[in-house]
N, C-alpha and C positions, 0 to 999 in steps of 0.2 A: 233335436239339438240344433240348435244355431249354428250356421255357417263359419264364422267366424272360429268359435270355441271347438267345431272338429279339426278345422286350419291348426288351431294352436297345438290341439292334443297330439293329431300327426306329427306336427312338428317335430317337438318333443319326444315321440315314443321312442326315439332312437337312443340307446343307451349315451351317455356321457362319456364313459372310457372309449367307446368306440371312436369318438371324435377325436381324440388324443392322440398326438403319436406318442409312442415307444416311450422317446427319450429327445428332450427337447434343443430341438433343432438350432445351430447355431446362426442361422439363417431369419428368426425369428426376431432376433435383437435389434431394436432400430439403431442403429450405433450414432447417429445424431443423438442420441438421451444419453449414450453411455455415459459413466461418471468415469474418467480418466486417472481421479484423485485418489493419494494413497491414505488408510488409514493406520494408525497405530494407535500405543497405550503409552501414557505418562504418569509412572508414580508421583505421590507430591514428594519432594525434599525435606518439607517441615510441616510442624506443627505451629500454626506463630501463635494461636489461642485458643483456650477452651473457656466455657462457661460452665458453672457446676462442674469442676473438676471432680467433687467426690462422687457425679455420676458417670464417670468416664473411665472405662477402664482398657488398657492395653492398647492406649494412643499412639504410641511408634509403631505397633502392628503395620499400620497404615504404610507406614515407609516404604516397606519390603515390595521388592519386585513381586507382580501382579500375574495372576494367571488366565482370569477373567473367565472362570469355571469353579462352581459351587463345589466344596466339598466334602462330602458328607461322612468325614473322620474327624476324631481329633486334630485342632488346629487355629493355629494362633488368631485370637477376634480383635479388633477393638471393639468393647460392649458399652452400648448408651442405653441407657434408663432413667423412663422418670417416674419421678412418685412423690405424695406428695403437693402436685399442682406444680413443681420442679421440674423444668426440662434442660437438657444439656446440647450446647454447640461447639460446634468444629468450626475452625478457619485453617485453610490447608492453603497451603504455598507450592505449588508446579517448576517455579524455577525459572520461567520465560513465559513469557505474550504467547498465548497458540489461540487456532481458532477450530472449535469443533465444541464438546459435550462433557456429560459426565457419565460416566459408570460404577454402578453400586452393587457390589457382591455381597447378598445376605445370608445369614441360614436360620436356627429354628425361632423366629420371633414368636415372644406369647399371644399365647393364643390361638398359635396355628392361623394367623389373619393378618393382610398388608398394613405396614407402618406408613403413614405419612410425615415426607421432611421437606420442609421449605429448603431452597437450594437456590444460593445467588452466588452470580460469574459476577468477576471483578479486574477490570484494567488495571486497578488499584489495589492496595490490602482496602483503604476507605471506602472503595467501594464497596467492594463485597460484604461490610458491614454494614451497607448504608439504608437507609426506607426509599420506596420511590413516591416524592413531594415534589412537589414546584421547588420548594427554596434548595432542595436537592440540586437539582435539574437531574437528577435519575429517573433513567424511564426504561421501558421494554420495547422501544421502538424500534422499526427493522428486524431483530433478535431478540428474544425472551431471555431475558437474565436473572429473572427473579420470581421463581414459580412453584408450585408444587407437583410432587411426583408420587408414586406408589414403593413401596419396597416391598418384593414378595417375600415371602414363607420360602427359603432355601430355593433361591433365584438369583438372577442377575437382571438390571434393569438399567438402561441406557435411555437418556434425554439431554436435548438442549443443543443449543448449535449457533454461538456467539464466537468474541472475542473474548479470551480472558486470560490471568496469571491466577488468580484465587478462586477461591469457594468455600462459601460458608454452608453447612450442612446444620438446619436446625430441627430438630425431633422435633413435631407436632401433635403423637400419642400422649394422653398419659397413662401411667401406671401400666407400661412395658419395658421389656428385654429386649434389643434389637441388638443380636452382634453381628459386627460386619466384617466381613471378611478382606475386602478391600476397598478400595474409593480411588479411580483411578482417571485422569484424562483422557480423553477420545479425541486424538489430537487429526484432523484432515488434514490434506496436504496434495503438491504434486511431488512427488518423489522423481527429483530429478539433481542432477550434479551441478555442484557449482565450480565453473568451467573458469570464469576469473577470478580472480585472485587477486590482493594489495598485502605487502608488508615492507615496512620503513622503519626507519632507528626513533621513529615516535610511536611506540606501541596505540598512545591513544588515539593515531587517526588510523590504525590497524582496525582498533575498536567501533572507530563509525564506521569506515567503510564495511565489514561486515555485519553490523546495524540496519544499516540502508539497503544492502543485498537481502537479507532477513527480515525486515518493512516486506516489503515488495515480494518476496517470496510468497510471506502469509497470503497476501492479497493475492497470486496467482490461482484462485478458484476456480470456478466453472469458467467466468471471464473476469476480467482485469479490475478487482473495486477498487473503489477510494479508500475503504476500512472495512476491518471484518467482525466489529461491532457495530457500528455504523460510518454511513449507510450501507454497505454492501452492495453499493450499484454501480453502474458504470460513468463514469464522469468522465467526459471527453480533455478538459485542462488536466483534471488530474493524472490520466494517463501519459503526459507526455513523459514529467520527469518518472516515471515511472517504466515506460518503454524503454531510457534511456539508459538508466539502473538497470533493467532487465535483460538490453543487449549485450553492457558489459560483464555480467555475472553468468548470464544462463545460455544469452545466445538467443536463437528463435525458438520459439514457441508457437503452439497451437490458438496458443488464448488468446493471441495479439490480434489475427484476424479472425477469431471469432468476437472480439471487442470491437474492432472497427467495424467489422460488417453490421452487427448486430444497430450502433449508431446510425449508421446510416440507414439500414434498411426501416427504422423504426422512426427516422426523421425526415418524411417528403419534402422537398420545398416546396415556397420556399421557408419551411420553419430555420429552426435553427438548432443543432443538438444541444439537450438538454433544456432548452429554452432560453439560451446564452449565447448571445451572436459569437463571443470571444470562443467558447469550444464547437462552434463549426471549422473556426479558424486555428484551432489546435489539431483536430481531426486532417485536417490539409498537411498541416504540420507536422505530424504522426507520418503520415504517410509518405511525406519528402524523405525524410532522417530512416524512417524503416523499409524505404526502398536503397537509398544509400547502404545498408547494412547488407540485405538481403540480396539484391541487385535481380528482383524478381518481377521483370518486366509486364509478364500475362496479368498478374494479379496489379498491380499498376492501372495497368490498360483495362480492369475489370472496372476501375472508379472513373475511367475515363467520361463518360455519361456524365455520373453527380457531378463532378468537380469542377466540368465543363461550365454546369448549371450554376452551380454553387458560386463559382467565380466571375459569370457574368452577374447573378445576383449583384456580388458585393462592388463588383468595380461599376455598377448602376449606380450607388450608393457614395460613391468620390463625385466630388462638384467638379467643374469645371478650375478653381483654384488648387485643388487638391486636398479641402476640408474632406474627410468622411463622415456620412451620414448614417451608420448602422441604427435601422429602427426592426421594430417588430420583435425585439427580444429584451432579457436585461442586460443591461450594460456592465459589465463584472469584471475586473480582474481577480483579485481573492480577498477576503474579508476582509483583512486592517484596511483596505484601502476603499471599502465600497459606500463610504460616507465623503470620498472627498473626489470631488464630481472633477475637477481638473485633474486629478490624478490620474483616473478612468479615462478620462478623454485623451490624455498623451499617451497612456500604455494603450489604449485600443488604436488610435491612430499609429503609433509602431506596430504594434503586432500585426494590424495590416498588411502594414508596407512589407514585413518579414514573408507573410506569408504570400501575396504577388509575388515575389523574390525568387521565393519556392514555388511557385507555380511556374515561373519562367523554363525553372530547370526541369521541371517535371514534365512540362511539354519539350523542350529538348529530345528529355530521351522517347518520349511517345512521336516526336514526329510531327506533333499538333501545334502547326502556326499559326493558326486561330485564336488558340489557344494562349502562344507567348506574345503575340501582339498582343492582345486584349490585359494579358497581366503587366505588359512592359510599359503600353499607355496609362494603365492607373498607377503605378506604382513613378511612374517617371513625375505624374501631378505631385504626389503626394509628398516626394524628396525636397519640394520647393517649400513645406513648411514643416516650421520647427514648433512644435506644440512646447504648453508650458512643463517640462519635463522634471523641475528637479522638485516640485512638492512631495514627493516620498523617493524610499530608494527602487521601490518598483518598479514605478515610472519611468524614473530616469535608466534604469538598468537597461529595459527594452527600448528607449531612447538608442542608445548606446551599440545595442546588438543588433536593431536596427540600420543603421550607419547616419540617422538623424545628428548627432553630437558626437565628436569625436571621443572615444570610452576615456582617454587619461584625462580628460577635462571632466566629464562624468565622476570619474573616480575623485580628483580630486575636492571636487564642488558639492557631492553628494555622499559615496555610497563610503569615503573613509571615513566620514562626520559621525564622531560616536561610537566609532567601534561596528558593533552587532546592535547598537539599539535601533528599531523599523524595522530590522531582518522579521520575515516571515516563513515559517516552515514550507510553502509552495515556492513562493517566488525570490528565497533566499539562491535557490539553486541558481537563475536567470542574475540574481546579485555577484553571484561568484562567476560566470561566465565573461559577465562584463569588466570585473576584476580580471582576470585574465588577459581577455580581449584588448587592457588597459598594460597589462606586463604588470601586475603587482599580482603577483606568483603567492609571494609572501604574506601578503595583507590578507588573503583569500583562506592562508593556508589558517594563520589567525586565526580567524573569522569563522573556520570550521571549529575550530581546535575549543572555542570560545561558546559558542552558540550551540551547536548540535551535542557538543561535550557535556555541556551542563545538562542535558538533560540526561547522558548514560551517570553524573554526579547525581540527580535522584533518582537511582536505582532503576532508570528505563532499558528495557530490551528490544524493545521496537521506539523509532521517533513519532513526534505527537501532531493531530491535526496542527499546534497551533503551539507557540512557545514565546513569552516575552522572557528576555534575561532578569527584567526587572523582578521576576517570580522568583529567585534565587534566595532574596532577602529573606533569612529569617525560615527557610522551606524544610518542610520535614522530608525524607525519601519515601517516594512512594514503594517502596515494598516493605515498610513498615508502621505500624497503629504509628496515629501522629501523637507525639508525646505532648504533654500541656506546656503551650507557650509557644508553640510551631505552629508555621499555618500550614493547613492540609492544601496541597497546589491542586489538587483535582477538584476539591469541591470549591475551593476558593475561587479559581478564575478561568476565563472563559469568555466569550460574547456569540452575540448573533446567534446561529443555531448551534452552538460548543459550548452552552453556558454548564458549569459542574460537572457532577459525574457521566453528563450525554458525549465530553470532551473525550473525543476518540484516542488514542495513547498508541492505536497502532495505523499509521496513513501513510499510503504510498507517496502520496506526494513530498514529502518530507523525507525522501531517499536522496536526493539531488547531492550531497558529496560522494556519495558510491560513484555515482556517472564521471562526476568530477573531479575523481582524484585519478581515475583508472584513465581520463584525456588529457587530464594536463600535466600533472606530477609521473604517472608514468608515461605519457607525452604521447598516448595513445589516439591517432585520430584518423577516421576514413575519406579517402582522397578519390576512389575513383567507387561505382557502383559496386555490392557484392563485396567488399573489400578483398578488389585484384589489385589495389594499391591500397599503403594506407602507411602513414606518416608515424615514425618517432622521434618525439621532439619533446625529449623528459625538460620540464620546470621544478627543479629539487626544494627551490626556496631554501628555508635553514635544515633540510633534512640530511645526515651524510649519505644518505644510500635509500634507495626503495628497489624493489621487485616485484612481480606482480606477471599474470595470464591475462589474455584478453583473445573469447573466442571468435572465427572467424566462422564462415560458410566452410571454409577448405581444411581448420581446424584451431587450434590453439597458437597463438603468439606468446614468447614469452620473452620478458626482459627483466632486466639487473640494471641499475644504475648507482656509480660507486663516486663521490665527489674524492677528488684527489689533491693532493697537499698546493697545488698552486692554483687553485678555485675551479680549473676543470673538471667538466663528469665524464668518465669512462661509460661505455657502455657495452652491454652484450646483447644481444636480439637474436633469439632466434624465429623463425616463421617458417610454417607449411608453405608448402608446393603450391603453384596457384597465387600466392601474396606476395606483391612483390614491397618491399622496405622502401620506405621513403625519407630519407635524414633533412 
């Protein structure tokens, strides 16, 4: 016998259970992998279609609270069968945007043998009907949405793990009996409390604001996506208005610094995350406004290294006049605007100077004079020019919040021109800041009320990568088949990589009035690290009254604010121990 081969047999000759403990060890769990996330079940609501209804029998079956366990009694089915060369479909409606699967309770199909059914997720009802083609733009990218599955012989069978409100369940046998017993959503999640709060005498920015809390929520997975049909990844711009949304609603989370870390650690310099000079410079960003929050110095002082790095990078990168020179990535602010190269060039040269700004303070609290000279010399060049700011409202927004152009000049010159027309779901939110920042309270509130509105007007439960007002004209709701003579908004429009049905429906970035209303309207804002201070300074605009949560590290803040008969707002505040109020 070969040396080798008695090595192996030894090996081996020891029983298998003997290697086992008992009872598995709690010790054994790498808790780095644990999934943290909660899962549940979602019955659909409705039925909105069947095909071959005369093969479809005991359809509202489907409604009924699920149990998600085969039962082998008497009990109510919905039965599909085909025959014939006839097969029959489902379209079922959930009731809101979730992100997780589907689950399929069968029992005795003919033949005693698994059915196959095509089963496609839908941000949209048109989606969930749709082919995946090019002139679609429906695809399976990131997430499988449109695939087949098995249904066993009196089983249960669980797939899939998108974004979606619909599903279409299409039988693929023929000439069988498949009754099901339920068909139910697998909805993920992190089960956790929503700690802020917004409510005002306008129910409908009641409405966005927890819209935007509920965006951002979904997207709270393992770490912090953009979308939870697509991409599913980590995008450093997108995170920002998304950490902002997060800290007024949830408070801190785990995910936050597993997103930033993750960034970083997977981006040496000098790259740039994502390959977008502008989200090295949100990541900085991020971490300014979520140390203000948190007031968590160690972890701070853990990015001390990159940031160091990072911001002698960029302040290399400032001439001697103050021009910025960001190379070795793409130049980006967000889509509408990534055809118009001055546009890009004003908003990257502010968002610069914001971010020096926040470096300055960020070495404050570390201590590192190195540090705040190096940001205070580039950022001092760069105040001495004014880039061409007002060709979109982007631009000029970050112009604005910047301290490049004064915001009521801004405001006026730019971002009230039109209304909401140029608003964009990422950098709408930076638009309404700068509103603010300008004292048009009111315009802002508009603005919300106008643009983000229209999209809970077709039928949305989550906000969408991407949204022109112009899309209104003439639009069908997307939670219903589009009738003849509507245009369908999801397959209709779109650009860039959001062309059709790949048009994400649920994106954190597009939370930005959550953040927004919980700062300014309830006048909520943090003034010293940790919020051991932090400012109320309600902005009602035409509203009589708002109230509203906003948690702290030390707990919950809460206020009322009541306009009263001779134009002043009364107010009430209260605040945990630890916060102190700042009028």
């Amino acid at each position: 016998m070969k040396p080798i081969l008695l090595f192996l047999l030894l090996l081996f000759a020891v029983p298998v259970c003997a290697a086992l403990p008992p009872v598995f060890p709690a010790e054994a769990v790498e808790k780095s992998q644990a999934d943290l996330r909660t899962t549940t079940y979602l019955s659909p609501v409705r039925v909105m279609w069947i095909q071959n209804e005369e093969l479809v029998e005991g359809a509202d079956h489907l409604l009924a609270k699920g149990k998600g366990q085969m039962i082998n009694a008497p009990y109510p089915h919905c039965v599909m069968t085909s025959r014939e060369g006839r097969r029959p479909s489902l379209l079922l409606d959930f009731g809101r945007e979730i992100q997780g699967g589907v689950q399929i309770v069968t029992a005795g199909i003919t033949g005693h043998k698994p059915a196959r059914v095509r089963v496609r997720l839908g941000e949209s009802a048109s989606e969930a009907m749709c082919e995946i083609t090019p002139e679609s733009g429906a695809t399976n990218d990131h997430a499988m949405r449109d695939y087949v599955m098995y249904l066993p012989w009196y089983g249960v069978s669980e797939t899939g793990n998108s974004g979606f409100r619909f599903v279409r369940i299409d039988l693929l046998v023929d000439d069988v009996v498949v009754p099901v017993q339920e068909i139910r959503a697998k909805f993920t999640y992190r089960d956790i409390p929503y700690l802020g709060s917004f409510r005002s005498s306008d129910p409908r920015l009641d409405s966005i604001w927890m819209t935007g809390a509920y965006t951002v929520h979904l997207n709270m997975q393992d770490y912090l996506w953009d979308g939870i049909k697509r991409d599913r990844l980590v995008w450093m711009g997108d995170a920002h208005p998304e950490l902002c949304t997060m800290l007024a609603v949830f408070g801190d989370n785990e995910v936050m610094k597993k997103t930033l870390d993750q960034a970083r650690d997977q981006t040496p310099l000098p790259g740039w995350m994502n390959g977008i000079c502008a989200y090295s410079l949100w990541w900085a960003l991020i971490h300014h406004d979520y140390y203000m929050y948190t007031g968590d110095l160690d972890y701070l002082r853990e990015q001390q290294s990159y940031m160091n790095a990072l911001f002698d990078m960029a302040a290399g990168m400032v001439d001697g006049q103050g021009h910025e020179h960001m190379t070795g990535a793409g130049r980006f602010l967000d889509w509408p605007t990534s055809r118009d190269r001055k546009a890009v060039d004003a908003g990257l040269h502010a968002l610069l100077l914001m971010t020096f700004d926040a470096g300055i303070r960020m070495a404050g609290a570390l201590g590192d004079t190195a540090l705040a000279a190096k940001c205070s010399s580039a950022a001092e060049r760069m105040r001495k020019v004014t880039p061409d700011y007002a060709t979109t409202k982007q631009s000029a927004a970050l112009a604005a919040l910047a301290g490049l152009v004064p915001a009521r000049q801004v405001n006026e010159e730019v971002l009230k021109k039109g209304g909401v027309e140029g608003f964009s779901t990422f950098y709408g939110y930076y638009m309404l800041q700068a509103k603010a920042k300008a004292g048009d309270y009111a315009g802002a509130i508009d603005n919300i009320d106008t643009y983000w509105g229209a999209m809970l007007d077709l039928g949305a439960t989550t906000f969408w990568e991407d949204f022109d007002i112009k899309w209104l004209d003439n639009a069908a709701r997307i939670d219903e088949l589009v009738p003849e003579g509507k245009v369908d908004v999801h397959r209709s429009y779109g650009d860039f990589c959001y062309k059709g049905f790949r048009h994400s429906f649920c994106h954190g970035w597009a939370s930005g009035p959550t953040a927004w209303l919980s700062e300014h309207v309830l006048g909520i804002s943090i003034v010293e690290p940790g919020c051991k201070a932090v400012r109320v300074r309600p902005h009602l605009g035409g509203l009589q009254w708002a109230e509203g949560t906003f948690p702290t590290p030390y707990g919950v803040i809460s206020v009322r604010h009541e306009r009263q008969g001779d134009g002043t707002v009364k107010s009430k505040i209260s605040a945990p121990k630890g916060v102190k109020i700042v009028r």
